[in-house]
Each structure stands twice: as structure tokens, then as C-alpha cells.
DSSP file (Angstrom, degrees, kcal/mol; ACC not computed):
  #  RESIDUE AA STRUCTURE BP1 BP2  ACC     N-H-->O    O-->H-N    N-H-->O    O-->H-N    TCO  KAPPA ALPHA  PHI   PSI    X-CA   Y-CA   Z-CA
    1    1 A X     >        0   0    0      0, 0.0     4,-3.4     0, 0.0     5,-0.2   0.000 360.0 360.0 360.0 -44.0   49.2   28.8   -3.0
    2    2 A X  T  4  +     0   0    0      2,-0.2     4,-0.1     1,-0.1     0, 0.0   0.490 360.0  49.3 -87.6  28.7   46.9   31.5   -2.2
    3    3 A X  T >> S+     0   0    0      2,-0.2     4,-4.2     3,-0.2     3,-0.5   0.786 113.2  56.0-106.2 -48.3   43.8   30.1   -5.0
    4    4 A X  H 3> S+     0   0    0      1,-0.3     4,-3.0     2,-0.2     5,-0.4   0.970 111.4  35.8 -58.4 -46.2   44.4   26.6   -3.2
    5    5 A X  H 3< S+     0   0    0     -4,-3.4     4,-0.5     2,-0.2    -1,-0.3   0.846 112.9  60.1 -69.5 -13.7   43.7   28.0    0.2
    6    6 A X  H X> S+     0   0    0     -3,-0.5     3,-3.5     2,-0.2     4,-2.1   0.993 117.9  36.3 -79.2 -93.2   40.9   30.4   -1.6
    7    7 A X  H 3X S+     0   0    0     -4,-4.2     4,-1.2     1,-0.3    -2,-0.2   0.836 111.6  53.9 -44.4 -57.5   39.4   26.8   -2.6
    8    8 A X  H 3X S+     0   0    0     -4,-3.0     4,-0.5    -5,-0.2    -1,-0.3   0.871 112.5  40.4 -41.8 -32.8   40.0   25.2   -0.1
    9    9 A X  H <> S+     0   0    0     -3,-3.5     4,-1.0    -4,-0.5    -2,-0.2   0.893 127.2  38.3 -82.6 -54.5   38.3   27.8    2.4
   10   10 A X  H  X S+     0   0    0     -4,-2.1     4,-0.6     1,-0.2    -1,-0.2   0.369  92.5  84.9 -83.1  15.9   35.3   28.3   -0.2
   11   11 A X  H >X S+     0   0    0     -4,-1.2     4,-2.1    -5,-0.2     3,-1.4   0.963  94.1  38.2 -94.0 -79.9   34.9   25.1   -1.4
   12   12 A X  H 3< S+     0   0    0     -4,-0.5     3,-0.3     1,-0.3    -2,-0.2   0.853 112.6  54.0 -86.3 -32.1   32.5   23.8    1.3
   13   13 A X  H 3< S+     0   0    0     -4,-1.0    -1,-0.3     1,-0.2    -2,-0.2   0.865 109.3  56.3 -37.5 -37.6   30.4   27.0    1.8
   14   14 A X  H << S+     0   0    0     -3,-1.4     2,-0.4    -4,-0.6    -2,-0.2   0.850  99.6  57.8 -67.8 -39.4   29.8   26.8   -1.8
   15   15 A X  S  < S-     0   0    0     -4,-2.1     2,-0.4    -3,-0.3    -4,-0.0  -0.633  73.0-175.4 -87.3 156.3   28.6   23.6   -2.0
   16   16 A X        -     0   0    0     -2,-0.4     2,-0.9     3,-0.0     3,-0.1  -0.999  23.2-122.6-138.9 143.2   25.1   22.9    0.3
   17   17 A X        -     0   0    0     -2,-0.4     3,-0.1     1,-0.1    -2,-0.0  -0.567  31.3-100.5 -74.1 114.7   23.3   20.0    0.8
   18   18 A X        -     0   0    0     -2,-0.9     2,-0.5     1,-0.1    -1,-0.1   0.082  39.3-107.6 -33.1 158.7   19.5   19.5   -0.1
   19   19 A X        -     0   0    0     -3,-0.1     2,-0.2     1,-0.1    -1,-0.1  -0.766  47.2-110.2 -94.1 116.6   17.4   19.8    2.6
   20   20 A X        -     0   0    0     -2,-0.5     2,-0.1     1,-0.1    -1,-0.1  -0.346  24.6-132.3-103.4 167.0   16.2   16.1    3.1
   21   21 A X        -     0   0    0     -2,-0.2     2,-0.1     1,-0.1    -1,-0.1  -0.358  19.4-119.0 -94.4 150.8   12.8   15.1    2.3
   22   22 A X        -     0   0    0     -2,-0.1     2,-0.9     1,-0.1    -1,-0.1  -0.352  24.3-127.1 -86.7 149.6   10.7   13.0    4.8
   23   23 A X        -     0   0    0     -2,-0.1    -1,-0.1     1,-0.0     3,-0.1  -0.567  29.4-114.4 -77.4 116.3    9.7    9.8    3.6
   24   24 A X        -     0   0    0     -2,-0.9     2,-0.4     1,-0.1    -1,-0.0   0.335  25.1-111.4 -52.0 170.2    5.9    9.2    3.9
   25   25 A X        -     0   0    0     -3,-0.1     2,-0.2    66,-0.0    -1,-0.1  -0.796  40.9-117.3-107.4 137.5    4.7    6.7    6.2
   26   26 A X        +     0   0    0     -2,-0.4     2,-0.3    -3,-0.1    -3,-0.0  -0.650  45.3 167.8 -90.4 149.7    3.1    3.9    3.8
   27   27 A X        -     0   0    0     -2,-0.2    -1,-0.0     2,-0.1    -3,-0.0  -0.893  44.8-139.3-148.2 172.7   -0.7    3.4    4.3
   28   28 A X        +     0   0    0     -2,-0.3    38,-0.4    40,-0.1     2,-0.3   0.717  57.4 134.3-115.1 -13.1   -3.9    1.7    2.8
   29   29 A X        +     0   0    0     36,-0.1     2,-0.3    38,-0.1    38,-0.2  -0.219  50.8  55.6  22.9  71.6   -5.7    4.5    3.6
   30   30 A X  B    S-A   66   0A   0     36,-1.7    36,-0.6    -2,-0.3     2,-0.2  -0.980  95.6 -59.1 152.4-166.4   -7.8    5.0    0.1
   31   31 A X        -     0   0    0     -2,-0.3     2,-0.3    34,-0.2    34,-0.2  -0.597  56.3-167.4-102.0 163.0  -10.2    3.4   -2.5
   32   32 A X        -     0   0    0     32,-0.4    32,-1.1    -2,-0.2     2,-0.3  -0.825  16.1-134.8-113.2 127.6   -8.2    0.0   -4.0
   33   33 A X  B     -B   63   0B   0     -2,-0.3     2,-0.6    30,-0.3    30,-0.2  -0.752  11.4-148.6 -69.1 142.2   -9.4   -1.8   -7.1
   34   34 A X        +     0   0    0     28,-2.0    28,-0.4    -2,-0.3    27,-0.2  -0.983  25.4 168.1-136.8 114.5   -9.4   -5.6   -6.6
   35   35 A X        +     0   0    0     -2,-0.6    22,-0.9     1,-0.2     2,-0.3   0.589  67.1  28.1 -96.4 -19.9   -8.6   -7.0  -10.1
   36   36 A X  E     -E   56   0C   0     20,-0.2     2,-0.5     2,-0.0    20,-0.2  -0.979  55.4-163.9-130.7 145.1   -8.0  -10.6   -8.7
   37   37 A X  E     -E   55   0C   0     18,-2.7    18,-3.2    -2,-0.3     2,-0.5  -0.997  12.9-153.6-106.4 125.4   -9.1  -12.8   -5.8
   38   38 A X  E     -E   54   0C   0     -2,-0.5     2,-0.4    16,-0.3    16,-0.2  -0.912  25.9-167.7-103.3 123.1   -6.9  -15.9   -5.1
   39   39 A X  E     +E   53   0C   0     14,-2.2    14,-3.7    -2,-0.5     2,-0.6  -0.928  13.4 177.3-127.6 118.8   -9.6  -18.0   -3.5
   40   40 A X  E     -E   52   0C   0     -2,-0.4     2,-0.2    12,-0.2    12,-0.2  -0.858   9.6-161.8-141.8 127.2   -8.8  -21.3   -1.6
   41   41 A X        -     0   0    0     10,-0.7     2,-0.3    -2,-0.6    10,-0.1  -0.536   2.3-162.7 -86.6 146.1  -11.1  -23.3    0.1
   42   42 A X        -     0   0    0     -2,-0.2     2,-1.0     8,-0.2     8,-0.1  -0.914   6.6-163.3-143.9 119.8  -10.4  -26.1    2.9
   43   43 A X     >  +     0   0    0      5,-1.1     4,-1.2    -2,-0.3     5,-0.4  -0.720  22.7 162.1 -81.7  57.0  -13.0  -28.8    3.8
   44   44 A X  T >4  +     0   0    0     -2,-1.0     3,-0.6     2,-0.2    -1,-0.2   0.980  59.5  71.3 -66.3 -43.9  -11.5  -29.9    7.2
   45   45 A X  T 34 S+     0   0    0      1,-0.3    -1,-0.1     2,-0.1    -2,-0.0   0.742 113.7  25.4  -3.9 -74.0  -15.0  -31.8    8.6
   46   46 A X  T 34 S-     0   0    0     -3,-0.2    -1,-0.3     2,-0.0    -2,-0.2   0.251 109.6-106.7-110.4   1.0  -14.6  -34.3    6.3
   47   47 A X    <<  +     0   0    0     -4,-1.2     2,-0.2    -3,-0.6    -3,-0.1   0.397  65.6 148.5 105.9 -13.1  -11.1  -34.7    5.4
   48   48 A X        -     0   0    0     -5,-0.4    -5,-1.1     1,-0.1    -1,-0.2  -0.325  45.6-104.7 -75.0 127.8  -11.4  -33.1    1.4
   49   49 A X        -     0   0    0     -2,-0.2     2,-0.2     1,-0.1    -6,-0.2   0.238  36.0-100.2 -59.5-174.8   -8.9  -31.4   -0.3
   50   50 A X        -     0   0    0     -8,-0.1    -8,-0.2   -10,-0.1    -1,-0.1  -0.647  22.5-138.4-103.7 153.5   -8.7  -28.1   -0.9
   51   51 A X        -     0   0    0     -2,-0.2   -10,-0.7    -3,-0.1     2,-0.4  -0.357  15.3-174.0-105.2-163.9   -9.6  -26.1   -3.8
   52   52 A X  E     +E   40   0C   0    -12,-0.2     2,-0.4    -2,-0.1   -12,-0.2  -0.671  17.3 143.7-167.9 101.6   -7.6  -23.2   -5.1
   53   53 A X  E     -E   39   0C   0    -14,-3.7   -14,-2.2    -2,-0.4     2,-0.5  -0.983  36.6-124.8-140.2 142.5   -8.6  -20.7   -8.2
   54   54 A X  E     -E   38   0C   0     -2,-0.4     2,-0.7   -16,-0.2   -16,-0.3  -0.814  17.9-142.7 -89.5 136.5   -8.2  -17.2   -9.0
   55   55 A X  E     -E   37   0C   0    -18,-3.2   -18,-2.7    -2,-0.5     2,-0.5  -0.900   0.6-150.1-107.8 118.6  -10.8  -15.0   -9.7
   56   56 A X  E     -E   36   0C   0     -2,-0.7     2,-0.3   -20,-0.2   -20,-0.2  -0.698  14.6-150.3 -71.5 109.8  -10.6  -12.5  -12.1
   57   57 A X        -     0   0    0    -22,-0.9     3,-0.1    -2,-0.5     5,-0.0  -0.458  28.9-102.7 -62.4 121.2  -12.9   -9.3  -11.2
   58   58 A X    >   -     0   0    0     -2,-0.3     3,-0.7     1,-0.1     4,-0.4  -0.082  55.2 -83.4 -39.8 159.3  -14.4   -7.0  -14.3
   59   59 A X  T 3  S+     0   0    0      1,-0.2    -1,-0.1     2,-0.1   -24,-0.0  -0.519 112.8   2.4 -69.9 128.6  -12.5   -3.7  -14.8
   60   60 A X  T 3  S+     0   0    0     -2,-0.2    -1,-0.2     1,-0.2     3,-0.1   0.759 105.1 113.4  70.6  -4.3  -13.5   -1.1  -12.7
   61   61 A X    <   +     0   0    0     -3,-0.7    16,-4.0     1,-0.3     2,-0.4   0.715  67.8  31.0 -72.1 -38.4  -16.1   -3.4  -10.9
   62   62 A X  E     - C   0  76B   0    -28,-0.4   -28,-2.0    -4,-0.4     2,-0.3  -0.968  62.8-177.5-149.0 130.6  -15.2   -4.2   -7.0
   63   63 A X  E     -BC  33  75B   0     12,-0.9    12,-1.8    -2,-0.4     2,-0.3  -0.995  17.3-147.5-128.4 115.5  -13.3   -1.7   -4.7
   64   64 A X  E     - C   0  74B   0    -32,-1.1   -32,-0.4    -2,-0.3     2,-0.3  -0.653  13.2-151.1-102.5 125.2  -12.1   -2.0   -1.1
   65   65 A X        -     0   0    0      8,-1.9   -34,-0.2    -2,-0.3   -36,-0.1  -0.670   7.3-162.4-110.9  78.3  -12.1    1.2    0.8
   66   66 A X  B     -A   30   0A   0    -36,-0.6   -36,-1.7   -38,-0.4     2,-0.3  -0.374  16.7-164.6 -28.4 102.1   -9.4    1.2    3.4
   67   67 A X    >   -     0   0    0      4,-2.5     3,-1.0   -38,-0.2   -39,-0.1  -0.744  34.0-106.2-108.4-172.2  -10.0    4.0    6.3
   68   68 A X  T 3  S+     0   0    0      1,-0.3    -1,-0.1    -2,-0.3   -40,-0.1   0.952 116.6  54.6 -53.6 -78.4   -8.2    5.8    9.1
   69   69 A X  T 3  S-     0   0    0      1,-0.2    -1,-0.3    -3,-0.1    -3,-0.0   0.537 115.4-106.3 -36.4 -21.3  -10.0    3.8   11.7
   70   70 A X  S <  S+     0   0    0     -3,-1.0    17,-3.5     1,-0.3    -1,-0.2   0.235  79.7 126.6 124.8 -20.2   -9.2    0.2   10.5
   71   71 A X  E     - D   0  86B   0     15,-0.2    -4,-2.5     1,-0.1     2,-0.3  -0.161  43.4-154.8-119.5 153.9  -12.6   -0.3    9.1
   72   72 A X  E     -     0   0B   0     13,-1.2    11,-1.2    -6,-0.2     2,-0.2  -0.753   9.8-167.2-108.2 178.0  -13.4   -1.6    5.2
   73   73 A X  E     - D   0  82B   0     -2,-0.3    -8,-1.9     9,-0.2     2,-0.3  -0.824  15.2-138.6-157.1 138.3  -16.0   -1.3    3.0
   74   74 A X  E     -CD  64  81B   0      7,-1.3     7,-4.4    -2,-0.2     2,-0.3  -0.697  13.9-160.3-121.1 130.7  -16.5   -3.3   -0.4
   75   75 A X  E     +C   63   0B   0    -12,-1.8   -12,-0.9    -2,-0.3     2,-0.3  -0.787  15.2 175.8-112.3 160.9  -17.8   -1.3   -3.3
   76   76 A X  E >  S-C   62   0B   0      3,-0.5     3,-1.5    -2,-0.3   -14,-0.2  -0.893  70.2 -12.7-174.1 118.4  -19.4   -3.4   -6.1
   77   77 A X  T 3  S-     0   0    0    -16,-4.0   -16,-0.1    -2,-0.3   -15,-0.1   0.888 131.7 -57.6  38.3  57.9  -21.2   -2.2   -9.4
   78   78 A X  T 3  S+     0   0    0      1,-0.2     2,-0.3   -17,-0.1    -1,-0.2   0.476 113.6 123.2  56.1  32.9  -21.0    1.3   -7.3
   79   79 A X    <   -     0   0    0     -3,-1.5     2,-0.7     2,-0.0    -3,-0.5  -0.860  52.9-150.5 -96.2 123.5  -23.1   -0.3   -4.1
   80   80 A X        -     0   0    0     -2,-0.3     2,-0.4    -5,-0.2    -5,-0.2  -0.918  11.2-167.2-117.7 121.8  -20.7    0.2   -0.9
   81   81 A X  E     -D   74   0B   0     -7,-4.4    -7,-1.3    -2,-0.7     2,-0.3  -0.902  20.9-130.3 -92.8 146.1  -21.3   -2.5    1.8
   82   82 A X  E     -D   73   0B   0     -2,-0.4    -9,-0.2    -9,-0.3     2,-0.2  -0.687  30.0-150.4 -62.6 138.3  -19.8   -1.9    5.2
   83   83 A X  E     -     0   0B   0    -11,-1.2   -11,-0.0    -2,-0.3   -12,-0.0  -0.509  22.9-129.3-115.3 177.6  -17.8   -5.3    6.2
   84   84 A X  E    S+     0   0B   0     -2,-0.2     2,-0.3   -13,-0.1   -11,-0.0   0.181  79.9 113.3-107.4  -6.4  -17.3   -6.7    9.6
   85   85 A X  E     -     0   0B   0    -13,-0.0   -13,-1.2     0, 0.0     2,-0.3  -0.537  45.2-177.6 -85.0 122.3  -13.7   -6.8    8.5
   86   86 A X  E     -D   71   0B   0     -2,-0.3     2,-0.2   -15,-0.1   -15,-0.2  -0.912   8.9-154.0-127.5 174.4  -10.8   -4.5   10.1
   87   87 A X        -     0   0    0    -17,-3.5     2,-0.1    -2,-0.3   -15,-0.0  -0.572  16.1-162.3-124.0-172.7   -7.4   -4.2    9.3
   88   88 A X        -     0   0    0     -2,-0.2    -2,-0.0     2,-0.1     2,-0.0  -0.339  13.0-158.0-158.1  92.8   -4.1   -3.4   10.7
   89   89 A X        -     0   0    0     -2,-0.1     2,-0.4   -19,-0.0   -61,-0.0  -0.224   5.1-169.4 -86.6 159.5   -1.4   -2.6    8.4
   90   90 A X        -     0   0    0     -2,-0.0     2,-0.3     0, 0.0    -2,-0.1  -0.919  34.6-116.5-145.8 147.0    2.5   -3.0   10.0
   91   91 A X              0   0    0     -2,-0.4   -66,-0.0     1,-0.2   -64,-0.0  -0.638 360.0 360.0 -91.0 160.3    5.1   -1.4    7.3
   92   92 A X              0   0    0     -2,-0.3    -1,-0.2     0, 0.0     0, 0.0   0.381 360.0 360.0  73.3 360.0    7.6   -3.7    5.7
């Protein structure tokens, strides 16, 4: 009787829980490789359909640089243009 109350009493001091860790906030925030572009075109003017191909990119050729601010910039054969393009990323 008195090893069960012994356990009982020391049972949950003994065990501890991990301390838990926080989960990072997901971001785009970095350099990207862009291995594909899915490109589709639409001709409204004049009424033609649209066309729709992917383009495959060279290894290690064109890179999207995602900052803090919103802002991109497109790297290419190691040339970085600034775009006119911002972003705004929403999680989930």
C-alpha cells in the first residue's frame, strides 16, 4: 500500500513535459529557384482561345528573391532585375 501511494505521489513529478517549441511563422522571405512557369495566355479583344504551356527553366538559371518589404527581384543567368511586382503572402 505504501509503494502504491509512493507511486502514486512520485509518479507525476517524475515525469515532465517538454518545453513546447514555437512553430515558425511560414514566409517567402529568401532566394526561390523557379524550375517551371505554367504560362497561359488569353486573347479577349478578339474572341481567341487561350493558350496554355509550361515552361521548363534550365537548372540553376532563374531565381525570385522574395524580401521583408513585399518587393521581388528576378535573378537570371546571375543578372538581378528589380520588378514592379509585390507580394503579400497570407498563411494557409
Amino acid at each position: 500500500m505504501k509503494r502504491i501511494a509512493a507511486c502514486l505521489l512520485l509518479g507525476p513529478g517524475l515525469t515532465n513535459c517538454a518545453e513546447s517549441v514555437p512553430v515558425p511563422t511560414p514566409s517567402l522571405v529568401g532566394k526561390w529557384e523557379q524550375l517551371t512557369v505554367h504560362q497561359v495566355f488569353h486573347d479577349r479583344r478578339i474572341g481567341l482561345p487561350g493558350t496554355d504551356e509550361w515552361v521548363k527553366n534550365d537548372p540553376g538559371s532563374l531565381w525570385l528573391e522574395f524580401t521583408a518589404n513585399g518587393s521581388l527581384t528576378l535573378v537570371h543567368n546571375g543578372v538581378a532585375t528589380p520588378t514592379a511586382t509585390t507580394y503579400a503572402y497570407q498563411a494557409g
